[in-house]
C-alpha positions, -999 to 999 in steps of 0.1 A, spaced: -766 -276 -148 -737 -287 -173 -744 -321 -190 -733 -336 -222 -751 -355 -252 -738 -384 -265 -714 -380 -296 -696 -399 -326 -678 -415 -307 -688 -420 -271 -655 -414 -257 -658 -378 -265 -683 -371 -238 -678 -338 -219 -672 -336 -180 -706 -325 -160 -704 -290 -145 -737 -268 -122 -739 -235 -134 -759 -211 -111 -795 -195 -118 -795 -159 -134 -824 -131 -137 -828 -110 -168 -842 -77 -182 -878 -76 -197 -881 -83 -232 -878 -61 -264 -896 -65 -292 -872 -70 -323 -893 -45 -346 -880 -19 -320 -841 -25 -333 -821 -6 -358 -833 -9 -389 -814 -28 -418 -783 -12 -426 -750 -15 -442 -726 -2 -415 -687 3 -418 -662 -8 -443 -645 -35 -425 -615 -26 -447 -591 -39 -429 -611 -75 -423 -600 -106 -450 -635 -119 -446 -647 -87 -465 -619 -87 -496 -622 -125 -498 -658 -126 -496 -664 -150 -524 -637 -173 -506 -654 -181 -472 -688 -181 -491 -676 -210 -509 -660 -224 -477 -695 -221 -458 -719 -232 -488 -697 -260 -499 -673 -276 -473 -683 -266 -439 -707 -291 -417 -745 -279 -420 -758 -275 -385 -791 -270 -396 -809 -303 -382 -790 -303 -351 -800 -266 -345 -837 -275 -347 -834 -310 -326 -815 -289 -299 -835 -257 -296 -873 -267 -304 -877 -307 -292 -913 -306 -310 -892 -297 -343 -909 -260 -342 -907 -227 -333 -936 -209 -314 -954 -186 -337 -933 -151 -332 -903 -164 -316 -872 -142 -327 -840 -156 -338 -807 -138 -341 -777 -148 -357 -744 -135 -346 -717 -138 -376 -741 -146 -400 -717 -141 -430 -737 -154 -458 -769 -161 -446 -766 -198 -447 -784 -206 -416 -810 -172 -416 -814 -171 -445 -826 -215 -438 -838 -208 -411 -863 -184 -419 -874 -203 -455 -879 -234 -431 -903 -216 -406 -923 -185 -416 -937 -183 -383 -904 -165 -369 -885 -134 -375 -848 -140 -379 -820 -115 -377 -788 -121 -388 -755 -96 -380 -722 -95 -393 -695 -67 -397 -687 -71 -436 -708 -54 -459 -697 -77 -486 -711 -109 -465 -743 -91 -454 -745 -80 -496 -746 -119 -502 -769 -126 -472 -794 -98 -486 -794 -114 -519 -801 -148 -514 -827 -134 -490 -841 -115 -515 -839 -147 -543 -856 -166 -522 -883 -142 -513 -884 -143 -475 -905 -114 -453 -892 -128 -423 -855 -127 -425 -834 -97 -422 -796 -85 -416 -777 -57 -406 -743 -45 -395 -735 -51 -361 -708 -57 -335 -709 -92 -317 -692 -77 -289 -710 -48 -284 -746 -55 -299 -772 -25 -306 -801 -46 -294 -817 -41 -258 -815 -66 -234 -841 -93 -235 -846 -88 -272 -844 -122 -286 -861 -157 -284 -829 -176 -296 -793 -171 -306 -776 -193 -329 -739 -190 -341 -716 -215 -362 -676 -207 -363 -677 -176 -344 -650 -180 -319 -619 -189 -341 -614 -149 -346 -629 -131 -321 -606 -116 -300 -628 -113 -268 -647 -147 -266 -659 -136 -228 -673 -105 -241 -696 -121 -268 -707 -147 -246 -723 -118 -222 -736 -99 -249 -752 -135 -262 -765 -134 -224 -778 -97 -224 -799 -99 -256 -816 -128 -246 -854 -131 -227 -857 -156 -198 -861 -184 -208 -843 -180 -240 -818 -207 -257 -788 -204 -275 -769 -231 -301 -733 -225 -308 -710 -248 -333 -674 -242 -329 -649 -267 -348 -627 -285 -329 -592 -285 -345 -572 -260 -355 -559 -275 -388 -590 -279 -404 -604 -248 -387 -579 -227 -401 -581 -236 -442 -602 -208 -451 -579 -182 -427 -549 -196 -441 -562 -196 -481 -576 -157 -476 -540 -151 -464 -524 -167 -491 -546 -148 -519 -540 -120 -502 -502 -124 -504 -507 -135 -543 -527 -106 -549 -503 -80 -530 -532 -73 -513 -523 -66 -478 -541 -39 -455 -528 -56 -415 -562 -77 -417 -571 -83 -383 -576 -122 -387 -552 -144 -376 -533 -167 -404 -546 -198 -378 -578 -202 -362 -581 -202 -324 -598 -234 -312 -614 -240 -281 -608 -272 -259 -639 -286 -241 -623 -271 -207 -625 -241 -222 -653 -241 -239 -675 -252 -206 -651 -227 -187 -661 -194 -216 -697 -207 -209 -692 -206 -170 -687 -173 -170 -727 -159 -171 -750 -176 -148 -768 -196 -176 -798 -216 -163 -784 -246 -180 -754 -252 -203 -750 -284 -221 -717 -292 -244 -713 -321 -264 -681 -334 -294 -696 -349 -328 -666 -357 -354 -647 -320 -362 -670 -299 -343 -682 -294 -310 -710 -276 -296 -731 -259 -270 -766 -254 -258 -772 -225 -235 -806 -219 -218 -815 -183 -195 -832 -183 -168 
């Protein structure tokens, strides 16, 4: 079933869609996945020559999620003991890295394609001494991890590049158990979406820097049509989207 939560303003409220039932594969345990690694280059990716850039951007002017996470996938405010969380497009680590401090109980993965962002995310891992919070080089739209692998899925500002939304939907589908829940942020307009695109650009143009980075100069927004329609696509148990201010979101349960 497709509802909506109440938002900043109420007029934002989302249009009520049923999504069918779905079966899924048995679960994997997450000690059983590739090991921590750097992976490929990225060369040709702005997010990995501007690295400090969008680490400012996501430490220092982006919306933290983190409450709204919690309150959306654990209504008692905690994790079950073992539960494992992935992050797909971790960059940083900002929300793992959290994540992981804020419950020790779990085991939390996060994945990104640019060695410099997963660099970052293993050091303020490290400065911050977790056990419990690891990350490794991974594509969203073709994920190394069995199916069923995962307790929860979270991931913040994913869409505005990827160039196959439909695809990373079905691998956030694949990798997760029955019963498993995912959170995705997504901002809402393309203006404000696109400052750190557009500024990575800009510095790269400054710098006479240019590889053919694969971004886009302007970040691809989704309206709520189309985000309910992207979320339509995999027989989620229950999908539930809801507008608060610049952002909009979804919460995503298997069956």
């Amino acid at each position: 079933m497709l509802k909506t939560f109440p938002s900043e303003p109420a007029a934002e409220l989302a249009e009520p869609t049923v999504l069918p039932l779905a079966q899924a594969a048995a679960v994997q345990a997450i000690s059983s996945a590739a090991p921590e690694e750097t992976g490929d280059a990225s060369s040709d990716s702005l997010f990995e020559h501007f690295a400090w850039l969008y680490i400012f951007c996501r430490e220092k002017l982006f919306r933290d999620d983190t409450e709204r996470m919690i309150a959306a996938l654990w209504s008692t405010g905690q994790p079950t003991p073992g539960e494992r969380l992935i992050e797909l497009g971790c960059g940083p680590g900002f929300y793992s890295c959290g994540l992981a401090k804020r419950f020790p109980q779990i085991s939390v993965l996060g994945v990104d394609r640019s060695p410099s962002q997963l660099s970052w995310a293993r050091e303020k891992r490290n400065s911050l001494g977790l056990t419990n919070c690891r990350f490794q080089s991974d594509n969203v739209l073709e994920l190394s991890h069995a199916d069923g692998t995962f307790d929860v899925l979270i991931a913040s500002r994913l869409f505005t590049v990827l160039p196959n939304r439909r695809r990373a939907v079905a691998e956030m589908f694949r990798v997760l158990r029955p019963g498993g829940r995912c959170f995705i942020a997504e901002p809402r307009w393309a203006f404000w979406a696109s400052i750190p695109l557009f500024t990575m650009w800009l510095l790269a143009g400054l710098t006479h820097f240019k590889n053919g980075y694969r971004e886009p100069i302007r970040a691809r927004v989704l309206s709520t049509r189309e985000m309910n329609r992207l979320f339509a696509t995999q027989p989620w148990k229950k999908v539930e989207t809801w507008r608060d201010g610049r952002y909009q979101y979804a919460l995503c349960e298997k069956d």
